[in-house]
DSSP file (Angstrom, degrees, kcal/mol; ACC not computed):
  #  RESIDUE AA STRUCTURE BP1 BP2  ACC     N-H-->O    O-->H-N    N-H-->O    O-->H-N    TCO  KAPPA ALPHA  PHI   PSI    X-CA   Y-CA   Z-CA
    1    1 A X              0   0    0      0, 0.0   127,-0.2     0, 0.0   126,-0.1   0.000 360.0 360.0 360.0 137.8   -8.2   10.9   -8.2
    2    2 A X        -     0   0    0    125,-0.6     2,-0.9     1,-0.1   125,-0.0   0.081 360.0-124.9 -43.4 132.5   -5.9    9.1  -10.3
    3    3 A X        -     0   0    0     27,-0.1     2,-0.1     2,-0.0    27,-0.1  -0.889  43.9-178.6-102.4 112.3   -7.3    5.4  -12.1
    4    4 A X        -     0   0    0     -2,-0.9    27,-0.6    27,-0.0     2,-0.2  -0.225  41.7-120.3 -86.3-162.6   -4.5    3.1  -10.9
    5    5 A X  E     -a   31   0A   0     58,-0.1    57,-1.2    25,-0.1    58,-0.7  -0.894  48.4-155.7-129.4  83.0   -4.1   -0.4  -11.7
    6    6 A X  E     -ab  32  63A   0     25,-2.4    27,-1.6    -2,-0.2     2,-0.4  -0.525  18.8-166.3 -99.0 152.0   -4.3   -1.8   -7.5
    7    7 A X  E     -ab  33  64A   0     56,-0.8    58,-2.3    25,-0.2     2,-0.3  -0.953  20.3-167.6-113.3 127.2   -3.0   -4.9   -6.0
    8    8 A X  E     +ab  34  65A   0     25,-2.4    27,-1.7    -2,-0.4    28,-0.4  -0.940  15.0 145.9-139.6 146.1   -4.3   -5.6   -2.5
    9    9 A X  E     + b   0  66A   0     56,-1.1    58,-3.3    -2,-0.3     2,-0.3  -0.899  10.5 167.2-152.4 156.7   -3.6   -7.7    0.3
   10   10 A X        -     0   0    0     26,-5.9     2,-0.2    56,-0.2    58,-0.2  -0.884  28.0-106.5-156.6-164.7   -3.5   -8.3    4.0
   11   11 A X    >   -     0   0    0     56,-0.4     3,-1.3    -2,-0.3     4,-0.5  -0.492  60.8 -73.0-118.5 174.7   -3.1  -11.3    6.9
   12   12 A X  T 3  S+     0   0    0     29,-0.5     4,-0.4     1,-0.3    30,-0.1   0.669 135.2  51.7 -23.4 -54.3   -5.3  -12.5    8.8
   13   13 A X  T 3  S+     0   0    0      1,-0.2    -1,-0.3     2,-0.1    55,-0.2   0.666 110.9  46.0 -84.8  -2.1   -5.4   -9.4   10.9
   14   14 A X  S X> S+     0   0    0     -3,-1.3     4,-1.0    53,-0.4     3,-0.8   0.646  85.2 108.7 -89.7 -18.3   -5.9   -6.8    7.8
   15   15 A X  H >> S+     0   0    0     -4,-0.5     3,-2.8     1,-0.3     4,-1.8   0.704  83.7  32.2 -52.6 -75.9   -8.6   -9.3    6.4
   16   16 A X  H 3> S+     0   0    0     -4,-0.4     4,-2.2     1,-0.3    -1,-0.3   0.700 117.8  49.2 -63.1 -38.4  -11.5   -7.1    7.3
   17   17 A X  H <> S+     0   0    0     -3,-0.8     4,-2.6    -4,-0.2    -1,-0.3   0.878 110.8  57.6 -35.7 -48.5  -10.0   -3.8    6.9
   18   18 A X  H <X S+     0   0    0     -3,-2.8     4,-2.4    -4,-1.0    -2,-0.2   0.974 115.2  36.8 -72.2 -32.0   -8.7   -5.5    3.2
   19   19 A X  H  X S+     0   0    0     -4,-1.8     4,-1.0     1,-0.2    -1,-0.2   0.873 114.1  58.2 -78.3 -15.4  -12.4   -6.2    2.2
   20   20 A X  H  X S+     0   0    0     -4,-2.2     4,-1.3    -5,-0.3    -1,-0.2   0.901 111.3  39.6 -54.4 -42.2  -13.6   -3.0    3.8
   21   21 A X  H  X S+     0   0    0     -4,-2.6     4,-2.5    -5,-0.2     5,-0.3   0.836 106.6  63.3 -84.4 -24.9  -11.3   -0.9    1.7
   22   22 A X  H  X S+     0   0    0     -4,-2.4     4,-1.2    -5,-0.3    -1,-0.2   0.855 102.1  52.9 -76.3 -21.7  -12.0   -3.1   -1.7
   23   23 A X  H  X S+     0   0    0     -4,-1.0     4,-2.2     2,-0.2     5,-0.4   0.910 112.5  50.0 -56.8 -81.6  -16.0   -1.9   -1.5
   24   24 A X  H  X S+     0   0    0     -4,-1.3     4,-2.3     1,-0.2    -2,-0.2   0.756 109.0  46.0 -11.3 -61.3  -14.4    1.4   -1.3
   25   25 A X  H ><>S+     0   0    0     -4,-2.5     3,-2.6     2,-0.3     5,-0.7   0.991 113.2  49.2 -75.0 -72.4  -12.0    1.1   -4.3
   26   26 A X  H ><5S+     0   0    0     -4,-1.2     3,-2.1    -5,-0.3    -2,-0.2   0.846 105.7  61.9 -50.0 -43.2  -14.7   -0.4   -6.5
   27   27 A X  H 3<5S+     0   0    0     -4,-2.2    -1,-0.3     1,-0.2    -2,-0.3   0.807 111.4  39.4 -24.8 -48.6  -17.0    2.6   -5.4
   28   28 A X  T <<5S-     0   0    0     -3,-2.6    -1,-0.2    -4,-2.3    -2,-0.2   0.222 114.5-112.2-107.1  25.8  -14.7    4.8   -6.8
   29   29 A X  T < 5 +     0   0    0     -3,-2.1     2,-0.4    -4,-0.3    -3,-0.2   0.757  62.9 140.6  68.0  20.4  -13.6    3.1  -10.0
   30   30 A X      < -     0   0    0     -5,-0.7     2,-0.2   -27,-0.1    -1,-0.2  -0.869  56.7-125.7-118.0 116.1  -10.3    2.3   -9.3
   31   31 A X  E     -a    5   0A   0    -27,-0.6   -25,-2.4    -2,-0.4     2,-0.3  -0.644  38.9-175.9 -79.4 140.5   -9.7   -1.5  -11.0
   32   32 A X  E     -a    6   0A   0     -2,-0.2     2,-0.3   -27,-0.2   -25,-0.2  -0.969  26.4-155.2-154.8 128.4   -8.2   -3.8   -7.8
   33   33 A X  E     -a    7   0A   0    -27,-1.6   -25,-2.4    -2,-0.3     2,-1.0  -0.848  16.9-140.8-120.9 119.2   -7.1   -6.9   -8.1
   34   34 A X  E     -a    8   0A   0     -2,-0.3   -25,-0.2   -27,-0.2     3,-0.1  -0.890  11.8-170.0-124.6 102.3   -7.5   -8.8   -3.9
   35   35 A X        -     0   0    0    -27,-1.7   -26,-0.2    -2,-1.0     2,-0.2   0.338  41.0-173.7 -81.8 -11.5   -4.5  -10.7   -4.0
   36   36 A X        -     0   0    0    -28,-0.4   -26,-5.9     1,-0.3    -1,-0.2  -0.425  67.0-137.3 106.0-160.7   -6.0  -12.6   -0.4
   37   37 A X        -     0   0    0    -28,-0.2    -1,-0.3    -2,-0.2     3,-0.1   0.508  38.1-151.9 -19.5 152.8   -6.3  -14.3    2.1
   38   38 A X  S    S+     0   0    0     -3,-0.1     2,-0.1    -2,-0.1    -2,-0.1   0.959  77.2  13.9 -79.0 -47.3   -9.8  -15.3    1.3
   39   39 A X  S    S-     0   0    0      3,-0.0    -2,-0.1   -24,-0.0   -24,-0.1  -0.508  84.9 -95.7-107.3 179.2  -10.5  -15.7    5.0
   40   40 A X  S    S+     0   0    0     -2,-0.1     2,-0.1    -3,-0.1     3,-0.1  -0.063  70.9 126.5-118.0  32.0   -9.1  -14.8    8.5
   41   41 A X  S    S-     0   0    0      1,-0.2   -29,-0.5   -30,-0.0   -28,-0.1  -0.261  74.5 -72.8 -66.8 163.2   -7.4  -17.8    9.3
   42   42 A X        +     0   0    0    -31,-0.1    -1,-0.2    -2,-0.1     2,-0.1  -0.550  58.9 176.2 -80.3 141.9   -3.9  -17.3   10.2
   43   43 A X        -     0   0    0     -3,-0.1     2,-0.4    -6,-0.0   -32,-0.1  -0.303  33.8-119.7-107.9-147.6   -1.3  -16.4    7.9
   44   44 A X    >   -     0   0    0     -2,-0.1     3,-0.8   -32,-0.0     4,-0.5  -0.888  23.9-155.5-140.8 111.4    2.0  -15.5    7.3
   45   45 A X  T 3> S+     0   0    0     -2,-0.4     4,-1.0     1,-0.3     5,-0.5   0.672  79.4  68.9 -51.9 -30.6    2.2  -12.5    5.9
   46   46 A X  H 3> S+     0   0    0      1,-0.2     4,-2.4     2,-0.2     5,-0.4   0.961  97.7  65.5 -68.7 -42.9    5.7  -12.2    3.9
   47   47 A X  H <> S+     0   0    0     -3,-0.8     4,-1.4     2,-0.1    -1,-0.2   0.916 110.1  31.4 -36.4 -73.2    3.9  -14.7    1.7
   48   48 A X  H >> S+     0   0    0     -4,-0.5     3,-4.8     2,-0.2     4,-0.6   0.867 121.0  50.2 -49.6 -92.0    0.9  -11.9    0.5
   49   49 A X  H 3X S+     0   0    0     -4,-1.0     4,-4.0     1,-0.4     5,-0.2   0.678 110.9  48.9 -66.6 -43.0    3.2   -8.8    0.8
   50   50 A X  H 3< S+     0   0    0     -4,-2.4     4,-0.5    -5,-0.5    -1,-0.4   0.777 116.3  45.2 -85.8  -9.2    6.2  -10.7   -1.6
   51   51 A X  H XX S+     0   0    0     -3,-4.8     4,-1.3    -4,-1.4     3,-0.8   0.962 111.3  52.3 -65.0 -57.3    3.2  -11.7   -4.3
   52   52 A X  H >X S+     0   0    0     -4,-0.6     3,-2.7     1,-0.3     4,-2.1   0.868 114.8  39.8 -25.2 -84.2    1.8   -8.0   -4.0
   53   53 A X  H 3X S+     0   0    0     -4,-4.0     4,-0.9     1,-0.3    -1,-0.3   0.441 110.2  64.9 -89.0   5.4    5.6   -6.2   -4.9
   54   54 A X  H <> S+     0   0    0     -3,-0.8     4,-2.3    -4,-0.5    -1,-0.3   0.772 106.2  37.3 -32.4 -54.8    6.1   -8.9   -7.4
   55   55 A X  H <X>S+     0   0    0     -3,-2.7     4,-2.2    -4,-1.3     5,-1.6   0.942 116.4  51.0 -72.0 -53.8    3.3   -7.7   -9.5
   56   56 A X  H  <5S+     0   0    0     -4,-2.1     5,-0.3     4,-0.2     3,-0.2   0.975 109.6  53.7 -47.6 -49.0    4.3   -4.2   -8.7
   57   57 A X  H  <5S+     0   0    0     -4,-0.9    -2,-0.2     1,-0.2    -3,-0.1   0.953 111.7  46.3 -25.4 -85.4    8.2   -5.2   -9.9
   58   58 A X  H  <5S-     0   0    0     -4,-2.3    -1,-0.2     1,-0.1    -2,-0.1   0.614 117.8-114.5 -57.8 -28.3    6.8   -6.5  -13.2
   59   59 A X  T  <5S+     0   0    0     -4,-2.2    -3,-0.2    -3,-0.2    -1,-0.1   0.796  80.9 124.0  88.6  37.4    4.3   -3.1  -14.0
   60   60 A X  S   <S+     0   0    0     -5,-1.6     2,-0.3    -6,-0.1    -4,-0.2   0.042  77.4  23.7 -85.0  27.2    1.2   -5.3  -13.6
   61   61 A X        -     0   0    0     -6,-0.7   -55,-0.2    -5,-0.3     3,-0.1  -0.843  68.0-144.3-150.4-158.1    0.0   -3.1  -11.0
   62   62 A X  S    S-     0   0    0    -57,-1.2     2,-0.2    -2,-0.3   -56,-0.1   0.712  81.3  -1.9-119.4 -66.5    0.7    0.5  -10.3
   63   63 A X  E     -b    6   0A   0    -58,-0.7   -56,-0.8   -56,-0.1     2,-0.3  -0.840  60.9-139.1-156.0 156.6    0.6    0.3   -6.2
   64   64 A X  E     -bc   7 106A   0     41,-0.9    43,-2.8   -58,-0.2     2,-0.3  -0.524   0.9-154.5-114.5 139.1    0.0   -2.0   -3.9
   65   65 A X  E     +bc   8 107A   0    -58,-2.3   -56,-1.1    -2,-0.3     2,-0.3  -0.795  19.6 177.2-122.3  92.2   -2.1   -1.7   -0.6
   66   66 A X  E     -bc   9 108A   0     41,-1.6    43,-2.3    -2,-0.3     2,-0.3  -0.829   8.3-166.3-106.2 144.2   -0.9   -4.4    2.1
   67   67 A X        +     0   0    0    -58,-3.3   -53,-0.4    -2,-0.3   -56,-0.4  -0.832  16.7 160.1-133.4 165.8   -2.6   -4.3    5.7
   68   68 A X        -     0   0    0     -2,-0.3    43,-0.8   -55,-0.2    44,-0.4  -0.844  57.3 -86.8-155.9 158.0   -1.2   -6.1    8.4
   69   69 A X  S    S+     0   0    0     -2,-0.3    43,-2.5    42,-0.2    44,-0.5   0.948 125.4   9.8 -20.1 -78.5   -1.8   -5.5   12.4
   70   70 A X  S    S-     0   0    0     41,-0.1    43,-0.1    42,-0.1    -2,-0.1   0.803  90.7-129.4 -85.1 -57.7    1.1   -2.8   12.7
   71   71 A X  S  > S+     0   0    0     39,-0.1     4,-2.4    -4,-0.1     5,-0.2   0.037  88.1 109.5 131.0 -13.8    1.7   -2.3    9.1
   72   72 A X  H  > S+     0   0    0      2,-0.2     4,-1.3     1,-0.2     3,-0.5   0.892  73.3  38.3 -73.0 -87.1    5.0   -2.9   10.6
   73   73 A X  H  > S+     0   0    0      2,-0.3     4,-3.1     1,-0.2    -1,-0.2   0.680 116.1  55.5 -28.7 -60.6    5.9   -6.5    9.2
   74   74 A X  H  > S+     0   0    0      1,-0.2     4,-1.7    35,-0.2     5,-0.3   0.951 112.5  45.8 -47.0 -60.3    4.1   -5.6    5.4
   75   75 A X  H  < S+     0   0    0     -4,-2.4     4,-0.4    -3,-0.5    -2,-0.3   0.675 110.5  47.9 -73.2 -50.5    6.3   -2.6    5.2
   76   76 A X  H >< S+     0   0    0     -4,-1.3     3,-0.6    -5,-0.2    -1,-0.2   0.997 118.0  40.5 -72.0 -76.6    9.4   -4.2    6.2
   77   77 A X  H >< S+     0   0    0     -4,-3.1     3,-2.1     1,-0.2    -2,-0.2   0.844 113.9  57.9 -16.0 -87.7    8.9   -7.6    3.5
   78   78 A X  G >< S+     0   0    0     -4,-1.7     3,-0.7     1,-0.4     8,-0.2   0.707  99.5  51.3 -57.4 -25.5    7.7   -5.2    1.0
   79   79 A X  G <  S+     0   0    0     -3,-0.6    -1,-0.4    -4,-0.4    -2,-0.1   0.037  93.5  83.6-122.3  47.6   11.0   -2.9    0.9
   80   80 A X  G <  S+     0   0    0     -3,-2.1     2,-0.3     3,-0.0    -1,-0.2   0.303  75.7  83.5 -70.5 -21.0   12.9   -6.2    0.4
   81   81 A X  S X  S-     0   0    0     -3,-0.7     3,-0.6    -4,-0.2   -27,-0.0  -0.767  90.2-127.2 -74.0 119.2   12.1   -5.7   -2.7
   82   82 A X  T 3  S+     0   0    0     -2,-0.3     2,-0.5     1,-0.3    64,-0.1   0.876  98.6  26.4 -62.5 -35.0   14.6   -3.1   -5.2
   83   83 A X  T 3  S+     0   0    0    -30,-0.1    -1,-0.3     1,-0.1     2,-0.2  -0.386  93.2 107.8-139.2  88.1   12.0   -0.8   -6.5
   84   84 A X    <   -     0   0    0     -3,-0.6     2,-0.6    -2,-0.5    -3,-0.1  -0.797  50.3-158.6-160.3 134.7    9.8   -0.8   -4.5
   85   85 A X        -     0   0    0     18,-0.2    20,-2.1    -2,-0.2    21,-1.0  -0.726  20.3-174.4-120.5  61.2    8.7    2.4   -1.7
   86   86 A X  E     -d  106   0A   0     -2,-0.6     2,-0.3   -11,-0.2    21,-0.2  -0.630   2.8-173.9 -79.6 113.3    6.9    0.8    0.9
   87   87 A X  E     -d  107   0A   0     19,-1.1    21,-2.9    -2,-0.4     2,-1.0  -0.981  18.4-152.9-115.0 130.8    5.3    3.4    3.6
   88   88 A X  E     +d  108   0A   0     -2,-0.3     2,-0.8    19,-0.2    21,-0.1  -0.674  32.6 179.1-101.5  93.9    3.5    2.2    6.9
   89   89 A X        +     0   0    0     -2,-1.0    21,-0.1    19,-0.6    -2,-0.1  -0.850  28.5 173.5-123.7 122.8    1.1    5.4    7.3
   90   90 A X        +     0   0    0     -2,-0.8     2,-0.3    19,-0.1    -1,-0.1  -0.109  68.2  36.9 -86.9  16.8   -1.2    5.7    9.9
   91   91 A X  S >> S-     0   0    0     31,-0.1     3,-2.0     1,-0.1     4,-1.2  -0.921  86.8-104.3 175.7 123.0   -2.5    9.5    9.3
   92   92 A X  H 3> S+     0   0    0     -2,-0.3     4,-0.9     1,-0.2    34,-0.1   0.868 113.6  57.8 -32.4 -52.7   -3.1   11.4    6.2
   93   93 A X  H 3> S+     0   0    0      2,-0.2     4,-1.0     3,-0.2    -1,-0.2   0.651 108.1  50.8 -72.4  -5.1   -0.1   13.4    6.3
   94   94 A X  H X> S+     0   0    0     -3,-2.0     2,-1.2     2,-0.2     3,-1.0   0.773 108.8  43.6 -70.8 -90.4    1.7   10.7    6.4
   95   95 A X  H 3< S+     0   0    0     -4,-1.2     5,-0.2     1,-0.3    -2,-0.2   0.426 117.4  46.1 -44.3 -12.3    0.5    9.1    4.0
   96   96 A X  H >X S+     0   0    0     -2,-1.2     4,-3.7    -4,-0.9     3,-3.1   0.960 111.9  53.8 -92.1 -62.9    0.4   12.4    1.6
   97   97 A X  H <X>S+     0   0    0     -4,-1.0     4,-2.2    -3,-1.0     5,-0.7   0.755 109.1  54.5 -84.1 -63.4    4.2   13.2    2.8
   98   98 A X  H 3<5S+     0   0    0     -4,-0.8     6,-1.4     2,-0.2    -1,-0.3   0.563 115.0  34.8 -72.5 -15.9    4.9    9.2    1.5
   99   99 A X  H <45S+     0   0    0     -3,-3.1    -1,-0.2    -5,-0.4    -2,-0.2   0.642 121.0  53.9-108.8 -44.6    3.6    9.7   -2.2
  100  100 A X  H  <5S+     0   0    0     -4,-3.7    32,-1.7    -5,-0.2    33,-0.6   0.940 125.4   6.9 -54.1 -50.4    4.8   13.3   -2.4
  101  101 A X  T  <5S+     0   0    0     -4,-2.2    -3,-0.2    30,-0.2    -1,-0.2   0.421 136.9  43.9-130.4 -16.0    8.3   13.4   -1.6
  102  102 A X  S   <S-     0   0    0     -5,-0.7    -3,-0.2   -17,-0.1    -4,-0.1   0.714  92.7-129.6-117.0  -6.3    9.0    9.9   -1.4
  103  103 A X        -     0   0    0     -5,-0.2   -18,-0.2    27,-0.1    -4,-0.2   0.928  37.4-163.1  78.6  40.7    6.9    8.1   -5.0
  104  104 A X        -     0   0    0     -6,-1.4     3,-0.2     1,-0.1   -18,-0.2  -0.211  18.8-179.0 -46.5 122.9    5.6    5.9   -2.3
  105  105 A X        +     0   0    0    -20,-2.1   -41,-0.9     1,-0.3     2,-0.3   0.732  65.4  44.8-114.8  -7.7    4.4    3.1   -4.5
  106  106 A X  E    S-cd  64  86A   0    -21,-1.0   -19,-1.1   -43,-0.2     2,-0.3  -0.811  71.2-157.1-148.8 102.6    2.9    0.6   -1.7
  107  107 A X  E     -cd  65  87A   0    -43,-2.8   -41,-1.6    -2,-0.3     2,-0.6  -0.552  13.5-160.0 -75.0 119.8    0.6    2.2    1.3
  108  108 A X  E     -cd  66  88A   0    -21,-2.9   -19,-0.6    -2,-0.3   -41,-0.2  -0.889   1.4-151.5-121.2 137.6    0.7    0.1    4.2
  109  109 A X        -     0   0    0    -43,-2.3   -35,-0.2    -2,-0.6   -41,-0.1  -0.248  18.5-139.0 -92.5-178.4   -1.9    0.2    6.9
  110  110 A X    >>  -     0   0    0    -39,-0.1     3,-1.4   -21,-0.1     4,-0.8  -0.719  24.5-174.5-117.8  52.4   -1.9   -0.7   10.7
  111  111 A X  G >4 S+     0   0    0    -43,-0.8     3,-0.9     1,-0.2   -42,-0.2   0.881  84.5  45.0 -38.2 -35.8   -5.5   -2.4   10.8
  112  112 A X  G 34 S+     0   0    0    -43,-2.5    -1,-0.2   -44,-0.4   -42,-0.1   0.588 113.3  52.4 -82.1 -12.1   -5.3   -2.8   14.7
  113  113 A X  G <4 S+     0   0    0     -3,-1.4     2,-0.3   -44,-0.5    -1,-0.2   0.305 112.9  29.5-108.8  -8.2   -4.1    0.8   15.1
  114  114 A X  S << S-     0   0    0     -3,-0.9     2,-0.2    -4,-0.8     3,-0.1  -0.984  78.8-117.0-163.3 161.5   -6.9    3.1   12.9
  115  115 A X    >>  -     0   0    0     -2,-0.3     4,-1.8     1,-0.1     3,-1.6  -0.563  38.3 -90.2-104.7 173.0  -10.6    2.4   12.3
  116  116 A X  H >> S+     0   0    0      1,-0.3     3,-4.4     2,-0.2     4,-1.8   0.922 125.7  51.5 -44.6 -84.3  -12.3    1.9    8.7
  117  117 A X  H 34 S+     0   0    0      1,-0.3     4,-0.3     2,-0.2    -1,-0.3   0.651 108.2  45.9 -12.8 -45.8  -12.9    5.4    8.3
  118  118 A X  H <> S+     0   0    0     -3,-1.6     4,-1.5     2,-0.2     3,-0.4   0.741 112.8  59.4 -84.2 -16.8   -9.3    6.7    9.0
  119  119 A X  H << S+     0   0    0     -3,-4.4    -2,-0.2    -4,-1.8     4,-0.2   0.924 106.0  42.9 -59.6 -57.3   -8.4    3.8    6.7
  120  120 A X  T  < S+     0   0    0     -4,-1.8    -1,-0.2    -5,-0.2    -2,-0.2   0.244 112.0  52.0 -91.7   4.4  -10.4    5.1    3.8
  121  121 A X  T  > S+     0   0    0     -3,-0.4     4,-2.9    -5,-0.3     5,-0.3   0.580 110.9  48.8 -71.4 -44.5   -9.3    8.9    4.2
  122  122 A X  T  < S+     0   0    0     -4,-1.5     4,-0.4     1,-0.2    -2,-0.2   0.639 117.4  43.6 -86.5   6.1   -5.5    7.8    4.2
  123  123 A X  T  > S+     0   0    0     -4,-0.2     4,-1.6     3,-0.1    -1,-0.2   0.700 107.8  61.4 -84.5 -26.7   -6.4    5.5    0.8
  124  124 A X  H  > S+     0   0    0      2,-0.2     4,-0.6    -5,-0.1    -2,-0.2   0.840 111.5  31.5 -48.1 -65.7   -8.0    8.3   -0.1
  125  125 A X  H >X S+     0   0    0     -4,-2.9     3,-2.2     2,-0.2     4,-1.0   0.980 108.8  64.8 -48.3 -90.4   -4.7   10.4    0.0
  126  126 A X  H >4 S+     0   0    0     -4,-0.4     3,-1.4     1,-0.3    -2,-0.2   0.638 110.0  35.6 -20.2 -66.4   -2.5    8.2   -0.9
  127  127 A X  H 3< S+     0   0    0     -4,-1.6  -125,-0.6     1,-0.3    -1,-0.3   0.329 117.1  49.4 -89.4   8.5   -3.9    7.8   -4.2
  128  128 A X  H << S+     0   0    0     -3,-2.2     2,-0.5    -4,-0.6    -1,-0.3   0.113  92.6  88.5-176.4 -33.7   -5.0   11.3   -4.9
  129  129 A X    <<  -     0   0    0     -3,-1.4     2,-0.1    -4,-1.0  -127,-0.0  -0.920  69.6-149.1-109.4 111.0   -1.2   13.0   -3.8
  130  130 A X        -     0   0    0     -2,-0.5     2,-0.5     1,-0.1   -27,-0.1  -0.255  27.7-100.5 -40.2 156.9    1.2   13.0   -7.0
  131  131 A X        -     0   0    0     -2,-0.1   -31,-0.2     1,-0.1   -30,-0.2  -0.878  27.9-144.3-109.5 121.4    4.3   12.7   -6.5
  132  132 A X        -     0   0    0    -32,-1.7   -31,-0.1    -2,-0.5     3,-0.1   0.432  25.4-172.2 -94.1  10.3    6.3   16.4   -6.6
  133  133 A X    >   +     0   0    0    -33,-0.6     3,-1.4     1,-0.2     4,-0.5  -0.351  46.8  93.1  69.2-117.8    9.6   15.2   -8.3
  134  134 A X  T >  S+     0   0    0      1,-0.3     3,-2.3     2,-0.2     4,-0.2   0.097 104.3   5.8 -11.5-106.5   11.9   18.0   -8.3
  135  135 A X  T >> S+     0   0    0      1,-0.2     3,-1.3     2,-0.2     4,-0.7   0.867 131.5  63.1 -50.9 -34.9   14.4   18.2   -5.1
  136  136 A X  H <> S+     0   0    0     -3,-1.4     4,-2.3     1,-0.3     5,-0.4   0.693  90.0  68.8 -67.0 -33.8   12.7   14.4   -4.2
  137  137 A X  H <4 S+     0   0    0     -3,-2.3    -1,-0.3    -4,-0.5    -2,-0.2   0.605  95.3  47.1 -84.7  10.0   13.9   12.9   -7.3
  138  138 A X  H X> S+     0   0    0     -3,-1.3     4,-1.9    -4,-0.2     3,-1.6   0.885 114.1  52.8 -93.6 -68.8   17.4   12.8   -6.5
  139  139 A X  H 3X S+     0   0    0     -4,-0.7     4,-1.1     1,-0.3    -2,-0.2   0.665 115.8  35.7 -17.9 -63.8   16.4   11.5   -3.2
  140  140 A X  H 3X S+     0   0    0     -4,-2.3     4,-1.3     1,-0.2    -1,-0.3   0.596 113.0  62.7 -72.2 -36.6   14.4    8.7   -4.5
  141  141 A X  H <> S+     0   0    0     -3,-1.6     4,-2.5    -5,-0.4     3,-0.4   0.945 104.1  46.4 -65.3 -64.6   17.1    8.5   -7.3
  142  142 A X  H  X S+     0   0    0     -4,-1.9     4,-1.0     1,-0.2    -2,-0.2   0.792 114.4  53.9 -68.2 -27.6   19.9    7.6   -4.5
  143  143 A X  H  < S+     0   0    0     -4,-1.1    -1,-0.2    -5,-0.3    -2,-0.2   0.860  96.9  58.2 -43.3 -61.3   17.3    5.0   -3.0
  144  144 A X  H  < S+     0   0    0     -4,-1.3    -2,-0.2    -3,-0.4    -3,-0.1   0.883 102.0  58.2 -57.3 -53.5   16.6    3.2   -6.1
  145  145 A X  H  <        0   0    0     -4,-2.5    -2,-0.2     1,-0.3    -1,-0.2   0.752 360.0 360.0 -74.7  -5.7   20.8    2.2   -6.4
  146  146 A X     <        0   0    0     -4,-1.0    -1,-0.3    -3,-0.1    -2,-0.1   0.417 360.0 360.0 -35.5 360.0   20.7    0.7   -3.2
């Protein structure tokens, strides 16, 4: 696996999933920067998600992990953003499919929808799956000038 530079974040409803998965990340060496909530008070998520692909924007992070309920909400904020390649993957092959072919640069999870465990296989991927350039970078390419 790959040493990134991670940004993560979640709402209210990722909170435990985001501190599950930051044991995880430190376990494995990976320096991660827990961008909040500190607690599981309600938030509003577009706040967290637009700090997160800020940092990514600038190159003080690498990728970004935002967790959410659905994933559905992070994902959508977070590719408001120009160069950023926000995928809401629930399943390993997603989540391999999202770094490979599309240079996915911010994994977003479902907290309410997969359990720690499937959480930490598909971070697991995610960060692990290179990105295979060739036919994909044209793709990615045509993406970007949106």
């Amino acid at each position: 696996m790959s040493n990134y530079r991670i940004v993560i974040a979640s709402d209210h409803a990722g909170y435990d999933l985001k501190n599950h998965l930051l044991v995880e990340l430190k376990g494995w060496g990976q320096p991660t920067r827990d961008l909040g909530p500190e607690n599981s008070a309600s938030v509003d998520y577009p706040d967290f998600a637009h700090n997160l692909c800020e940092l990514v924007e600038k190159g003080e992070a690498d990728l970004g992990i935002l967790i959410c309920g659905s994933g559905t909400g992070m994902t959508i904020t977070a590719n408001k953003h120009r160069s950023i390649r926000a995928a809401n993957c629930w399943n390993t092959e997603i989540a391999q499919l999202a770094r490979a072919h599309n240079d996915a640069n911010v994994l977003c999870l479902p907290a309410r929808f997969i359990t720690v465990a499937e959480a930490v296989t598909i971070l697991e991927t995610f960060l692990s799956t290179p990105f295979e350039a060739g036919r994909h970078e044209q793709r990615v390419a045509k993406i970007l000038k949106i």
